[in-house]
N, C-alpha and C positions, 0 to 999 in steps of 0.2 A: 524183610520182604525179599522174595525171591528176583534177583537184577540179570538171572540169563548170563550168556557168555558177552563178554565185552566186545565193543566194535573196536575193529583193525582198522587204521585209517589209512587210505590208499595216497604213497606219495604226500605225508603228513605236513601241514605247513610251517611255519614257526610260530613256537610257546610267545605270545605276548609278554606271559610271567619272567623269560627270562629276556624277552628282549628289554623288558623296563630296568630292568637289573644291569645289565652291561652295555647297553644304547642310550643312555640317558643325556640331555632330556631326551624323550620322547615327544614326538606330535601327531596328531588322530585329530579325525573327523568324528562325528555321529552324525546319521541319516535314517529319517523315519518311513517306513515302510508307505506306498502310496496308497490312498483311498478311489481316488478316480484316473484315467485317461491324463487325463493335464496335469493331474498331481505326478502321474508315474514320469512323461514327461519332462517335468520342471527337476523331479529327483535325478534322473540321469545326466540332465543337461547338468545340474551341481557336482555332481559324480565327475564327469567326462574335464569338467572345467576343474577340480581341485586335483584329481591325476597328475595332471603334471609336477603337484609341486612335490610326489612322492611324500606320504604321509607314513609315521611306521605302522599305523595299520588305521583300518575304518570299522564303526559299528554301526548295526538296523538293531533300531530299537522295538519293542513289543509293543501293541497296541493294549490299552486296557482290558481287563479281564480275558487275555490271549484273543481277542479280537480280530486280531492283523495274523494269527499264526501262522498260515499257510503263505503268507505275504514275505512276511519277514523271512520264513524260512528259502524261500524261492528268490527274492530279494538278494538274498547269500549267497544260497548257490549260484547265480549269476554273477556277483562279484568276484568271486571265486574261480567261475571258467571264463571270464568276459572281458576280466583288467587283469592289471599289474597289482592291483592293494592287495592287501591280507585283510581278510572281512576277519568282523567277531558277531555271534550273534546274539543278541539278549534273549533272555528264555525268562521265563514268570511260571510261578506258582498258581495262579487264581485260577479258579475253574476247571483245572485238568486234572486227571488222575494221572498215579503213576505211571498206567502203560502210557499211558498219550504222552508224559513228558519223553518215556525212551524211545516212542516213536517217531516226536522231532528230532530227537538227541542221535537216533539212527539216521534218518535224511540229512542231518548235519556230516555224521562221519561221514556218508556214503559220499558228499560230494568234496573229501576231504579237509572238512572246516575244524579244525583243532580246538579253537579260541572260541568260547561260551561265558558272558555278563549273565551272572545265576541270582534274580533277585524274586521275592517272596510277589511283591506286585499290590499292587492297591485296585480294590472295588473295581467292578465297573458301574460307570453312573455317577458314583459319588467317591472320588479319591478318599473324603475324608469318614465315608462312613467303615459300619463294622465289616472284619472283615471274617468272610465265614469260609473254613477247609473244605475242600472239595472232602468228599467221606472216602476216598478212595485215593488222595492227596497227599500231599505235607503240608507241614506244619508253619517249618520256618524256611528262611535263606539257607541256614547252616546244614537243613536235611537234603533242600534243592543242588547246594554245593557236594556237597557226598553222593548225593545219585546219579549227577554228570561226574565225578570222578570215576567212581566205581565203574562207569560204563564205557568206560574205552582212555585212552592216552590225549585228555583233552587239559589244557590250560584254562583255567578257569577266576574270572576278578566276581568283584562284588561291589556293591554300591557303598559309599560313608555320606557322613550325612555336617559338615563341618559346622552348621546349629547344633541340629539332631535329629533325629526322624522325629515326623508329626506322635507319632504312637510313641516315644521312649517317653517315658514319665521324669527324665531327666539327665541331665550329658552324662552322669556315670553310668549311669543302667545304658545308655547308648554307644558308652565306649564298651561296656561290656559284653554285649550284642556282636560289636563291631570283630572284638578280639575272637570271639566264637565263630565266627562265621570266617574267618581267617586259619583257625586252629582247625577247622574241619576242611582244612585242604586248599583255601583261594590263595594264589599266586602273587594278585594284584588288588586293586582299587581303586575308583574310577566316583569320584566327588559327585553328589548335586550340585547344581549351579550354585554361586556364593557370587556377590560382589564386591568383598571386603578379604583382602590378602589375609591379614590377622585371623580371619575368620577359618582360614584352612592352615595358617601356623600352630593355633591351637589345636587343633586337630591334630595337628602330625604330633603335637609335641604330647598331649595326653594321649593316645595311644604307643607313641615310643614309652612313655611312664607306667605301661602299664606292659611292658615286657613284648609289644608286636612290631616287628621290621617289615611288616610288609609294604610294599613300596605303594603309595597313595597319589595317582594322578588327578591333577586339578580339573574339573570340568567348568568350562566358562562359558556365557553366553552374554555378546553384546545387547546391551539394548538400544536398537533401533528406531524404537517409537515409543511414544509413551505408557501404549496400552503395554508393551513390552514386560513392564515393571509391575503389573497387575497381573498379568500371565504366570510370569515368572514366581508368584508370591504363591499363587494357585499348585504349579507344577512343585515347586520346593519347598512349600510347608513352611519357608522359614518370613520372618521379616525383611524387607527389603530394607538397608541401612538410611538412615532418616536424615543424615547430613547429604547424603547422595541421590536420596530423592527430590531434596530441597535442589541439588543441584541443577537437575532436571526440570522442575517445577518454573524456575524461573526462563528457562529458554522453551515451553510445551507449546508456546503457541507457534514455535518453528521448527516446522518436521527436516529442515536439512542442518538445525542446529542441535535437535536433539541427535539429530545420526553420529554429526560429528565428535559432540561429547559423549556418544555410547561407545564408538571408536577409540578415542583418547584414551577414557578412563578403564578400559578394560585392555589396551595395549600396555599403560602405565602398571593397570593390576600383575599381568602376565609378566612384564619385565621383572618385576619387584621379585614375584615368586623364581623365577630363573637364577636372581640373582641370591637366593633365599636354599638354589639347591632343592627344588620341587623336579622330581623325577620326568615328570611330561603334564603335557599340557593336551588335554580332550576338548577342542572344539565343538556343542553342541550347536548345529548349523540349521535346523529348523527346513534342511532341502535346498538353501540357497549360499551360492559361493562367495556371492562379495564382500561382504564383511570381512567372512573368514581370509583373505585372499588380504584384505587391508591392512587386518590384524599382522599376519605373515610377515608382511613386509614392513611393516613397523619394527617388528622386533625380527627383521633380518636374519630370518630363519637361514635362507636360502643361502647364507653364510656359512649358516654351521655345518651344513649338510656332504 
C-alpha cells in the first residue's frame, strides 16, 4: 500500500521503547478519553493530581470501535502542550481505513507525539463478538505496528495478554501472535490487567523461551469495589483468580474493606513483580488519582526517583 512520505516530528519527544530499556522500572498512568463535561473534568483533575509525582510517561486509551478518536487524539495533543508528562497515544484497528489511521498518525506527529500503543481493538457493542476488517483496513496488530512505523520516527508498544487473548485458541498460538507483533517493529509492551504476579512471570518467561526481549510492562488495576472484579473479567477476557475472589467475597458487604484489601493486594502484587525485575509498572486508573496515589506510596516510589 502506498504510505506517502513519512512525518517529520517537530522537537521529537522521548522513544518510551528506550526509555523502558535504560529507566527501569518504569511508572505510567493510563487515562481514558472523556465522554461528557464532568467526565472531561474529573480526567484533568486526575491528570493535574498525579503530575506531580512525575510518572515516566501517561497513556489515552481508544474508545471501542475508534469511537473516542477525535477525543483521544485531542486528549494528547493537550497533554503534550499543557504538562510536564510524555503522553502515548493508543490507536486501534476497528473501523478505520488505512488513510484515516495516517490521518490520526499525522495529528499525532504534528503535535510532536512520538509514542503510539498499536492494537487491533475489539468490536464495538460486543468486545466478545466477531471481528470484521474494515475493507480498506488491516488485518492484524502486527500490519497496524508497520504502518505507524513506516510513517514517521515513532516508538511504538503493543498490548500482551498474560492468560491470553480471548481469540488466541491457545497460549502457544498467543505467544506466537505476541512474538509477531514484536518482530514487526514494537519497542515495548504494555500487559492487560492480571491479578496474579505468576500470571505475568509466565508470560515474560514463555516469551523470553521463545527468542523475544522485548521489554513487557505490567498493567495493574486495583480493585476498589466489588463490581470491580466483574468489570475487569469483561475488559480482560481472562478469569479473575478464584482464591482472590474468595478473598474479596468474604469482606463484599464492606465497601471500605474491600478498598482496603484491593489496595493491599495489588501493592503486595507490584512489590513482588519489582522485586521479580518487571521493567515498569502501568497504572490503569479508570480517570481517578487515589488509588494510584496509595499504590505509589506503598511501594515508595518517590524513593526511587
Amino acid at each position: 500500500m502506498a504510505l506517502g512520505l513519512p512525518s517529520v516530528l517537530p522537537n521529537p519527544q522521548p522513544a518510551i521503547g528506550e526509555l523502558v530499556r535504560d529507566c527501569q522500572p518504569t511508572f505510567s498512568f493510563e487515562f481514558m478519553p472523556p465522554k461528557t463535561e464532568q467526565g472531561e473534568r474529573q480526567l484533568w483533575q486526575a491528570i493535574r493530581e498525579l503530575e506531580p509525582l512525575q510518572p515516566s510517561f501517561v497513556s489515552i486509551t481508544y474508545g471501542a470501535g475508534g469511537s473516542t478518536r477525535d477525543t483521544t487524539v485531542a486528549v494528547t495533543e493537550r497533554v503534550a502542550t499543557e504538562t510536564t508528562l510524555l503522553p502515548m497515544a493508543h490507536l486501534t484497528a476497528v473501523n478505520h481505513s488505512v488513510a484515516e489511521l495516517r490521518h490520526v498518525i499525522g495529528r499525532l506527529a504534528g503535535a510532536g507525539v512520538r509514542n503510539v500503543l498499536a492494537v487491533r481493538g475489539d468490536p464495538p457493542g460486543d468486545p466478545t463478538g466477531e471481528w470484521i476488517r474494515h475493507p480498506e483496513g488491516v488485518d492484524y496488530a502486527e500490519d497496524l505496528v508497520r504502518l505507524v512505523r513506516r510513517s514517521g520516527d515513532f516508538s511504538v508498544g503493543v498490548a500482551a495478554f498474560p492468560y491470553r487473548h480471548p481469540r488466541s485458541p491457545d497460549v502457544a498460538t498467543d505467544t506466537e501472535y505476541f512474538v509477531r507483533k514484536c518482530r514487526a517493529g514494537a519497542a515495548f509492551a504494555i500487559t492487560q490487567m492480571f491479578f496474579d504476579a505468576d500470571e505475568y512471570l509466565r508470560l515474560r518467561d514463555r516469551v523470553a523461551a521463545a527468542g523475544c526481549d522485548t521489554p513487557i510492562l505490567a498493567g495493574v488495576m486495583p480493585v476498589t469495589r466489588i463490581g470491580t472484579i466483574e468489570r475487569s473479567v469483561q475488559l480482560s477476557g481472562a478469569p479473575f483468580p478464584p482464591a482472590l475472589a474468595a478473598r474479596f467475597e468474604r469482606v463484599a458487604d464492606d465497601p471500605e474493606a474491600v478498598r482496603r484489601l484491593g489496595i493491599e493486594q495489588t501493592s503486595e502484587m507490584c512489590q513482588r513483580l519489582l522485586d521479580e525485575g518487571v521493567p515498569g509498572i502501568h497504572f490503569i486508573t479508570f480517570n481517578r488519582s487515589t488509588a494510584t496515589r496509595e499504590i505509589w506510596q506503598n511501594l515508595r516510589v518517590g524513593a526511587r526517583t
